[in-house]
VOVOLO-331816 format. One record per residue: residue in one letter; chain; z, x, y of N, C-alpha, C in turn. Coordinates in steps of 0.2 Angstrom, whole numbers, plus 5000, padded with zeros to 4 digits. Example, Ala and Ser with C-alpha at 12.3 -4.5 7.8 and 13.67 -1.06 7.14 Angstrom:
<nodes>
NODE  residuo  cadena  n_c3  n_c1  n_c2  ca_c3  ca_c1  ca_c2  c_c3  c_c1  c_c2
NODE        a       A  5039  5066  4972   5039   5062   4978  5039  5066  4984
NODE        s       A  5035  5064  4989   5036   5068   4995  5039  5064  5000
</nodes>
This chain:
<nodes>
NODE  residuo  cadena  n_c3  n_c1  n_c2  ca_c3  ca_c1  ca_c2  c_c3  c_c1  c_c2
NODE        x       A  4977  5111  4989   4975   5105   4985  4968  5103  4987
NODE        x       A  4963  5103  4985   4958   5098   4984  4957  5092  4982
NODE        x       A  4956  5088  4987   4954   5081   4987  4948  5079  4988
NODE        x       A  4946  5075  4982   4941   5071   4980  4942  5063  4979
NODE        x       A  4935  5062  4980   4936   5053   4979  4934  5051  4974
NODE        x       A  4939  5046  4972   4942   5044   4963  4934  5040  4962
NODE        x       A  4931  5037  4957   4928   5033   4954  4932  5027  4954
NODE        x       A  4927  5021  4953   4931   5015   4953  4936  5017  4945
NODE        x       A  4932  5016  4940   4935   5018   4935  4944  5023  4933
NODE        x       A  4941  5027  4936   4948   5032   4937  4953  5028  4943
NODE        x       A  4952  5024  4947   4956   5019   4951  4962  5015  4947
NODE        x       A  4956  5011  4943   4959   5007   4937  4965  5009  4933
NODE        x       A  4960  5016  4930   4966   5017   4925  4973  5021  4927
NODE        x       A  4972  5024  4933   4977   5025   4937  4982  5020  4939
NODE        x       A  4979  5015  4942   4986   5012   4944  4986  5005  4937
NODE        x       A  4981  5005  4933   4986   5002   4928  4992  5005  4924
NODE        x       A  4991  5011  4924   4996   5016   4921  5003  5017  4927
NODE        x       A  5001  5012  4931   5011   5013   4936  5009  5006  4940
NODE        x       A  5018  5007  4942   5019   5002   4943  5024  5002  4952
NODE        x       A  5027  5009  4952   5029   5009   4958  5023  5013  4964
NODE        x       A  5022  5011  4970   5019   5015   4974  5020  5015  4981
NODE        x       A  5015  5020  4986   5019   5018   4991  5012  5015  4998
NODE        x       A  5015  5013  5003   5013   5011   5008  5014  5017  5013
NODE        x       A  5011  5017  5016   5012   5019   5023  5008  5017  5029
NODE        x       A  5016  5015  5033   5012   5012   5041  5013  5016  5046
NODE        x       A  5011  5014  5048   5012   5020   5057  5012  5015  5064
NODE        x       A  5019  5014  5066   5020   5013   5075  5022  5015  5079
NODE        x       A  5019  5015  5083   5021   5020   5090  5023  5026  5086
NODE        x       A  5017  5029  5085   5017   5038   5084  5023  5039  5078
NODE        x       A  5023  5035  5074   5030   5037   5067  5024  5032  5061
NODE        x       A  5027  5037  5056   5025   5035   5052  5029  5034  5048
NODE        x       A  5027  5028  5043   5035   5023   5040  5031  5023  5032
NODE        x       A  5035  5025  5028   5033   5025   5020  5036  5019  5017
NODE        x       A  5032  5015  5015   5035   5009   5013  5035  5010  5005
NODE        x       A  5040  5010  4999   5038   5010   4991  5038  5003  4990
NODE        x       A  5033  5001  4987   5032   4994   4981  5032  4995  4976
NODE        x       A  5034  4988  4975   5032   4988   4966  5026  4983  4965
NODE        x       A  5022  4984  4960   5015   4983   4960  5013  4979  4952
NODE        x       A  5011  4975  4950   5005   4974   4947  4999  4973  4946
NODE        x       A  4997  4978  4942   4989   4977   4942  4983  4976  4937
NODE        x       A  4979  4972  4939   4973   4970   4932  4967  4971  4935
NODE        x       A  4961  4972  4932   4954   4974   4937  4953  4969  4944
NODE        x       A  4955  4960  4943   4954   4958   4949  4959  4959  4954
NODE        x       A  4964  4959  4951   4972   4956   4956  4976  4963  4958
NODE        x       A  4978  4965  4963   4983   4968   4963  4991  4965  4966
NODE        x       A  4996  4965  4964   5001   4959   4967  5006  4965  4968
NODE        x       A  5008  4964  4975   5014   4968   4979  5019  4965  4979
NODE        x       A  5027  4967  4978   5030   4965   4979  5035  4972  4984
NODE        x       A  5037  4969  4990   5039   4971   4995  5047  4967  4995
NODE        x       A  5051  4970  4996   5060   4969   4995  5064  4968  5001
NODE        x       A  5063  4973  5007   5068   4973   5011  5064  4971  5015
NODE        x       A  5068  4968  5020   5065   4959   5025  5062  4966  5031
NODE        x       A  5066  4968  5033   5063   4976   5036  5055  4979  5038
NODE        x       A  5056  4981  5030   5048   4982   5030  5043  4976  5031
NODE        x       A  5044  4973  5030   5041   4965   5030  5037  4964  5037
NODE        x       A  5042  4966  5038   5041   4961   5050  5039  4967  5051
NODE        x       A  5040  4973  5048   5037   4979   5053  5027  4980  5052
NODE        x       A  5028  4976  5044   5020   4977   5043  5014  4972  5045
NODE        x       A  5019  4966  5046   5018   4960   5050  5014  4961  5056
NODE        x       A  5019  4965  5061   5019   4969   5068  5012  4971  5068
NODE        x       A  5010  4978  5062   5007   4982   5061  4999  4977  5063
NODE        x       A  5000  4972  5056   4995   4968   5055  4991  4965  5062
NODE        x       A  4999  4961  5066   4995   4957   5072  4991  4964  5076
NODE        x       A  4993  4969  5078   4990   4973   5082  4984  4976  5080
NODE        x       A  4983  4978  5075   4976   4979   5072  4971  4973  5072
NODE        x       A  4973  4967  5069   4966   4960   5070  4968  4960  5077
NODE        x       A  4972  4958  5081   4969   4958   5089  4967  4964  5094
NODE        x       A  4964  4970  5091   4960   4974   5092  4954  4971  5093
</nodes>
């Protein structure tokens, strides 16, 4: 597989054409695949996250990266 980097353009019409997607976090050496469900417009994107689970573990993720 070859990977290349999208255009702002091709971003767009990409993820306006879906709606489910996924997250992926990583603690302590695991990596955790979150799926959302997403909508999007050129300025907004709005997540919406379900199980309380995922929630607190991204929360986690969040405090230890900004207090880096």
């Amino acid at each position: 597989m070859i990977i290349t980097e999208m255009k702002w353009r091709e971003c767009v019409d990409f993820q306006s054409g879906h709606r489910l997607g996924r997250v992926v976090c990583a603690k302590d050496d695991w990596a955790y695949v979150v799926p959302i469900y997403y909508a999007f417009t050129k300025k907004l994107v709005l997540r919406v996250l379900t199980l309380r689970q995922k929630v607190e573990w991204m929360r986690v993720i969040v405090q230890e990266l900004t207090a880096r």
